[in-house]
C-alpha positions as CSV (number, residue, x, y, z in Angstrom):
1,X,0.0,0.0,0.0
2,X,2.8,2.3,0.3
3,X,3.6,2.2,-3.4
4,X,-0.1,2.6,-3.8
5,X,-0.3,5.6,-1.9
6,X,2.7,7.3,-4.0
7,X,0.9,6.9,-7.1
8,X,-2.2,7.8,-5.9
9,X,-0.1,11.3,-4.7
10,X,1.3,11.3,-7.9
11,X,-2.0,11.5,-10.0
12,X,-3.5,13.9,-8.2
13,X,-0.8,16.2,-8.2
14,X,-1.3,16.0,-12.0
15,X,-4.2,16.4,-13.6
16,X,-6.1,13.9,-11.8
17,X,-9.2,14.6,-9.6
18,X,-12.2,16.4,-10.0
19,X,-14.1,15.7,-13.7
20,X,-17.7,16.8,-12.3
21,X,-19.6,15.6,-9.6
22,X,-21.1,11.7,-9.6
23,X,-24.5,10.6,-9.1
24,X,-25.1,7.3,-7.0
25,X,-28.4,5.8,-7.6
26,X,-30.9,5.5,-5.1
27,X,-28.5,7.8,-2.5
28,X,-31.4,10.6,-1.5
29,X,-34.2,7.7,-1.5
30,X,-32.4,5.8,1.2
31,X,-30.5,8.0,2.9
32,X,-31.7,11.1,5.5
33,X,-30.1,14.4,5.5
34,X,-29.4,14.0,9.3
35,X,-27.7,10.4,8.8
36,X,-24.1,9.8,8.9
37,X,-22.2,9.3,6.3
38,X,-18.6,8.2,5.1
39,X,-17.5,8.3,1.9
40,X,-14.3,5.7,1.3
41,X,-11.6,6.1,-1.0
42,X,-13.5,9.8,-1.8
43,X,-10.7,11.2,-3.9
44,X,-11.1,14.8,-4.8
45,X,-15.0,14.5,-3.8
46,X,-16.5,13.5,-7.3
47,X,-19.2,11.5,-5.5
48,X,-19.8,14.0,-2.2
49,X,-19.9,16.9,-3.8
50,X,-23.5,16.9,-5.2
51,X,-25.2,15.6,-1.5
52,X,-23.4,17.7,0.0
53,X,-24.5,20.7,-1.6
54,X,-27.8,19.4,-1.1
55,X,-26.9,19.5,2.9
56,X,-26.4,15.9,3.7
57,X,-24.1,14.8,6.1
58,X,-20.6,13.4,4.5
59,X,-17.2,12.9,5.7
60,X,-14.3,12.5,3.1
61,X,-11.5,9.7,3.8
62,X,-8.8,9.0,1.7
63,X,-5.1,8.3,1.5
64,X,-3.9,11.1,-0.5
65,X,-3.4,14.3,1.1
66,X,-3.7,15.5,-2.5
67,X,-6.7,14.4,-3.3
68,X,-8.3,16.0,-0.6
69,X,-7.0,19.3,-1.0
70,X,-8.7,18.8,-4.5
71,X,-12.3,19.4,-2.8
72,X,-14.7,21.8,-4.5
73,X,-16.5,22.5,-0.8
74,X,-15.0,22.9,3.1
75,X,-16.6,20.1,5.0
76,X,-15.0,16.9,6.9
77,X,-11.9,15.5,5.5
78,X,-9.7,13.0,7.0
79,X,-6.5,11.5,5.4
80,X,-6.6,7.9,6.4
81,X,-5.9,4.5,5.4
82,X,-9.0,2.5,4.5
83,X,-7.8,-0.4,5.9
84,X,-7.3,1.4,9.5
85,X,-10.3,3.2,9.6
86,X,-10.0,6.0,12.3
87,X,-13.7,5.9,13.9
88,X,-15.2,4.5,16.9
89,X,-17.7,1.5,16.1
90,X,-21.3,2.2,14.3
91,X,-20.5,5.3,14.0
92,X,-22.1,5.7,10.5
93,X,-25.7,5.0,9.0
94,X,-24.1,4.8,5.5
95,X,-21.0,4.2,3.7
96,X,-20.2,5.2,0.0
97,X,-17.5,3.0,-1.6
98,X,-17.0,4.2,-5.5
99,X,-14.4,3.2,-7.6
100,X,-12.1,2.3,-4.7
101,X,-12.4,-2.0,-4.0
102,X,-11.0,-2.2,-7.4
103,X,-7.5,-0.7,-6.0
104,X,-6.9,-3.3,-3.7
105,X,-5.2,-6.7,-3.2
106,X,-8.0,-9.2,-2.1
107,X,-6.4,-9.8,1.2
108,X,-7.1,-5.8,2.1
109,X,-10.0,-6.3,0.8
110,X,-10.7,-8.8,3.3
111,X,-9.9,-6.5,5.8
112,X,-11.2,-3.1,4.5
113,X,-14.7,-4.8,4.5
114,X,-13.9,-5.9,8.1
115,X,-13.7,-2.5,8.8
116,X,-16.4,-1.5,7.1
117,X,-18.8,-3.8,9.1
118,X,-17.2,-2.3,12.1
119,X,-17.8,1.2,11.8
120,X,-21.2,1.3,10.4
121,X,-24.7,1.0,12.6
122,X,-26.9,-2.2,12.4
123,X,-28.8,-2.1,9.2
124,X,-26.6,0.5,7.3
125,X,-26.0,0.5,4.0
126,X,-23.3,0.6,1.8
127,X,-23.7,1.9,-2.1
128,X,-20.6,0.2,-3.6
129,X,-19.5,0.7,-7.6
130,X,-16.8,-1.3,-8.8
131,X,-15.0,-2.1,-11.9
132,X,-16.4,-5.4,-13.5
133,X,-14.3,-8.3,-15.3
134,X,-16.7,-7.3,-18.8
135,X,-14.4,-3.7,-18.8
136,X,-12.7,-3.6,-21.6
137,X,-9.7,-2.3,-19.9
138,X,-9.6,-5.8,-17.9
139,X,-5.9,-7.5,-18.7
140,X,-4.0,-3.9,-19.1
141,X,-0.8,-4.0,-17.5
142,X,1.1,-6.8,-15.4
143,X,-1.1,-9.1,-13.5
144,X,0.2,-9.3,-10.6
145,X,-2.8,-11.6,-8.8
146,X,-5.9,-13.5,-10.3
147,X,-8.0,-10.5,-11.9
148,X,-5.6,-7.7,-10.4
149,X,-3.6,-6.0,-12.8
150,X,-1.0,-3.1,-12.5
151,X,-1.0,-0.5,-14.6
152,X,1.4,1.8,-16.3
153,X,0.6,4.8,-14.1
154,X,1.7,2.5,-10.5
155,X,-2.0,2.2,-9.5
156,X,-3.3,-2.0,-9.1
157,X,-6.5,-2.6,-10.4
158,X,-8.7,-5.5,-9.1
159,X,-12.1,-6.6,-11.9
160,X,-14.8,-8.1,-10.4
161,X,-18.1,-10.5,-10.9
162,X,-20.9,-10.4,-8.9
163,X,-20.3,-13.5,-7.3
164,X,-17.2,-12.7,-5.6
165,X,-18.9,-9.2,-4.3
166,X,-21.1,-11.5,-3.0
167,X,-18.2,-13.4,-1.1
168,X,-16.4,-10.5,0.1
169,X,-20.1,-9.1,2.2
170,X,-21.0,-12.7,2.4
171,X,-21.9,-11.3,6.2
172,X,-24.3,-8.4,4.7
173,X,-27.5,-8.5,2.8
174,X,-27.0,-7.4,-1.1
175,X,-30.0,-5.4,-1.0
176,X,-29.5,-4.4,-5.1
177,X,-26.8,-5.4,-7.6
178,X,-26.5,-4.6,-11.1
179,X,-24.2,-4.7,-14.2
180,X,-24.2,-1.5,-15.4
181,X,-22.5,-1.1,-19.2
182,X,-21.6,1.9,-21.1
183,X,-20.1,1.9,-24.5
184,X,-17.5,4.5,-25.6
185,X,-18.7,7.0,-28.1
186,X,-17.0,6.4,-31.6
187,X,-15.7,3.2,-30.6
188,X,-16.6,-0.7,-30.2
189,X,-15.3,-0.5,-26.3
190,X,-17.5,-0.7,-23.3
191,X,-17.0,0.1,-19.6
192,X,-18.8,-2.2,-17.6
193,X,-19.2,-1.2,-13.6
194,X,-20.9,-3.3,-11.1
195,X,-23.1,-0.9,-8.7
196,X,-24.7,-2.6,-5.5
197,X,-26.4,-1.4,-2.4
198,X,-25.9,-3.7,0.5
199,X,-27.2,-3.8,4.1
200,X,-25.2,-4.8,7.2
């Protein structure tokens, strides 16, 4: 993970970061303005920004100092490793986790998920997007573990399949999952994302 953190540092000090603000599906339907919520792996904010602007209740994590300097609005940020999380237990209603399994070795994904079930209240939820083995990005760079690859840039990238996201919160309830495709304009390529919302 150190390696991983250096590259992570090293895109966002580039160009890397904010694109827009994300949309998670179902987010305002399930989730109350006065709930708790942690957003994992948050990056630059692409997926907090929008909610909250709208007033909900988000804190940032993330690894890269950079990253989080990269936020479009002042609100809780904490540089962390995902792995340690550094909040006392059920301490959040829900837990955003977009685009961020994917850069993980499956044993810290064994443990992040161990974390995450520590950390979040009886019956929260979780709205997870991950990369899916259908991407057509799957098998760039050196595979350095079954389905894990390592890319040009430094950053190890994990595909998935529904099955083994139901493995890995084998001790939750998959409330929703879905293969989500989108194919590349001007091009026969398609990104292929598995988005899930899943109850402890």
């Amino acid at each position: 993970m150190i390696d991983q953190r250096k590259a992570w540092e090293k895109f966002y000090r580039g160009k890397g970061g904010w694109n827009g603000y994300g949309i998670i599906p179902y987010f305002e339907e399930y989730v109350k303005k006065d709930d708790d919520v942690l957003d994992i792996g948050s990056g630059s904010g692409k997926y907090s920004f929008l909610y909250l602007y709208r007033g909900y209740r988000i804190t940032m994590l993330d690894f890269s100092m950079n990253a989080l300097r990269k936020t479009r609005l002042f609100h809780d940020r904490i540089c962390a490793d995902a792995r340690f999380i550094p909040f006392r237990d059920n301490s959040f209603d829900a837990v955003i986790m977009f685009n961020v399994l994917e850069n993980f070795n499956k044993y810290d994904i064994e443990q992040l998920t161990e974390e995450v079930n520590r950390i979040m209240k009886n019956n929260g939820l979780i709205f997870l997007n991950v990369i899916s083995k259908g991407d057509f990005r799957y098998g760039e760079g050196e595979e350095i573990e079954r389905d894990t690859f390592l890319k040009y840039n430094g950053i190890m990238t994990h595909y998935f399949d529904i099955e083994e996201i139901k493995n890995y919160f084998k001790n939750f309830k998959i409330e929703y999952i879905k293969i989500l495709n989108k194919k590349l304009r001007y091009t026969d390529k398609q990104e292929e994302r598995i988005f899930s919302i899943i109850k402890k």
